[in-house]
C-alpha positions in Angstrom: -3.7 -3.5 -22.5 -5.1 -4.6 -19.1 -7.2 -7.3 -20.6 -3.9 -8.8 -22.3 -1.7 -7.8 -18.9 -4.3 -10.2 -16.9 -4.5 -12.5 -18.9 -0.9 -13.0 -18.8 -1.0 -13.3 -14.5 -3.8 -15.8 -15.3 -2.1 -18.5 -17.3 1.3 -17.8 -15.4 3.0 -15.5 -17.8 3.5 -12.6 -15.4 3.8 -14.1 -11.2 2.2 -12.8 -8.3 4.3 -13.0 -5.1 2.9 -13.8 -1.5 4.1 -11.7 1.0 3.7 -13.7 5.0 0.7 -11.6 6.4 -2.6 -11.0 5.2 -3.0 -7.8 2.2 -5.9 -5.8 1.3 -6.1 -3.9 -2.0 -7.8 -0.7 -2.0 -8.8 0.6 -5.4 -11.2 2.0 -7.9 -11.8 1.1 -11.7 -11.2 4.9 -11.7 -8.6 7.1 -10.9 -8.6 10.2 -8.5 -10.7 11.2 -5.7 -12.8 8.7 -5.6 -12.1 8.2 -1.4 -9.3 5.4 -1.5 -7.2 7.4 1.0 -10.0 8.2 3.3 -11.0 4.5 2.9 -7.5 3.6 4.0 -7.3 5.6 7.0 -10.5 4.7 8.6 -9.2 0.7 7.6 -6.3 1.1 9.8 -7.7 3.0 12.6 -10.9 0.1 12.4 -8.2 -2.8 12.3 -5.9 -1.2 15.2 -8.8 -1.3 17.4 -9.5 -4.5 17.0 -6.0 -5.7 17.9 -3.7 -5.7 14.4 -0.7 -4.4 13.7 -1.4 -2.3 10.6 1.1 -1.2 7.7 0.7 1.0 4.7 2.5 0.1 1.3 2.0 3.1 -1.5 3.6 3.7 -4.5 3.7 7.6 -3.8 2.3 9.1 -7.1 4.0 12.6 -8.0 7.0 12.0 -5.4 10.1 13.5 -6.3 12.0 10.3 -5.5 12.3 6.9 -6.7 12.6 3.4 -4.6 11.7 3.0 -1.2 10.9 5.2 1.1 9.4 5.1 4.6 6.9 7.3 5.1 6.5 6.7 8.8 7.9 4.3 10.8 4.8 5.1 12.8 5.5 8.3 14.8 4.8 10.5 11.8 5.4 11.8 8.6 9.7 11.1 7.6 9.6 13.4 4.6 8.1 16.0 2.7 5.6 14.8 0.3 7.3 15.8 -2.4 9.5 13.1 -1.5 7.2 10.3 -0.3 3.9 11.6 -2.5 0.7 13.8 -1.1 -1.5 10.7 0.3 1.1 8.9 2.0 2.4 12.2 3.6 -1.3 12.5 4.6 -1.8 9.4 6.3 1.5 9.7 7.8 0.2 12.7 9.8 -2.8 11.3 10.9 -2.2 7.5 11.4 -0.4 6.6 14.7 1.7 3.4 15.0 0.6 2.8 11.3 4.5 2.3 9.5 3.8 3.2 5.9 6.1 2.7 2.9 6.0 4.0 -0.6 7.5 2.0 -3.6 7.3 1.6 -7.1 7.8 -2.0 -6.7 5.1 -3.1 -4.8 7.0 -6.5 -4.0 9.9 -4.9 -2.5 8.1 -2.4 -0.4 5.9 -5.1 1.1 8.9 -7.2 1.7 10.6 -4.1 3.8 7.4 -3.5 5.9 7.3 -7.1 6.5 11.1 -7.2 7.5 11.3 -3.8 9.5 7.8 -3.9 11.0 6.2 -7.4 11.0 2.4 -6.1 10.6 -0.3 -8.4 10.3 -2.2 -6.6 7.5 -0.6 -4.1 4.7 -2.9 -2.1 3.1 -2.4 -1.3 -0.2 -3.5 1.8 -1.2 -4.9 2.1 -5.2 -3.9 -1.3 -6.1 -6.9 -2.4 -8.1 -4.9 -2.6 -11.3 -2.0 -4.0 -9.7 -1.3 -7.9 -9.6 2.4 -8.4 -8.6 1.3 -9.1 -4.9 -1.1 -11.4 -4.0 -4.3 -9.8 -2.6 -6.1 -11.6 0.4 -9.4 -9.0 0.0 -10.0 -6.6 -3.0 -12.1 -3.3 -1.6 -13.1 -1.2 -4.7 
């Protein structure tokens, strides 16, 4: 099913969109605890102290809720993480000035960290498999 799913992005079936700031993709070819949240968290502490303006975009596996949510607007965790998901609630309590968003659609979260926050880089947290935004760096 992937094979056929990228093969569809590549000859323009299915469309990647370009959000206006640079994203990285963090991901594995595997699924659970294989660091990606970890990875994440030291990413945005790295790229803070070098100057950017760091966001967050997750789609918040095993939340209770569906659409967007903000996580943090940067101050700390919003919700529960039964609403907003484990890992974001996570990096909500430990990342400061990091505004993180979870969304199914990965398009439409980006776009509302982009329009609410302006960062330079989103992060996206396991996105290996995922091809609706465009990717400036893959980390896996």
């Amino acid at each position: 099913v992937i094979y056929w799913r990228n093969l569809f992005y590549q000859f323009g079936f299915f469309v990647s969109h370009k959000l206006p700031c640079k994203v990285i993709s963090i991901g594995n070819i595997t699924t659970g605890g294989t660091g990606k949240t970890p990875t994440v968290i030291y990413l945005c502490r790295y790229l803070q102290e070098k100057g950017c303006r760091v966001a967050v975009l997750s789609r918040g596996y095993g939340r209770s809720t569906k659409g967007t949510i903000i996580a943090s607007n940067g101050d700390g965790a919003q919700g529960t993480w039964q609403e907003t998901g484990d890992e974001p609630n996570l990096m909500a309590r430990k990342l400061k000035n990091v505004p993180i968003v979870v969304d199914e659609d990965r398009f439409r979260g980006g776009s509302i960290l982009i329009e609410k926050f302006n960062p330079d880089i989103i992060l996206m947290d396991d996105a290996f498999q995922h091809r609706a935004i465009e990717r400036d760096l893959d980390l896996v």
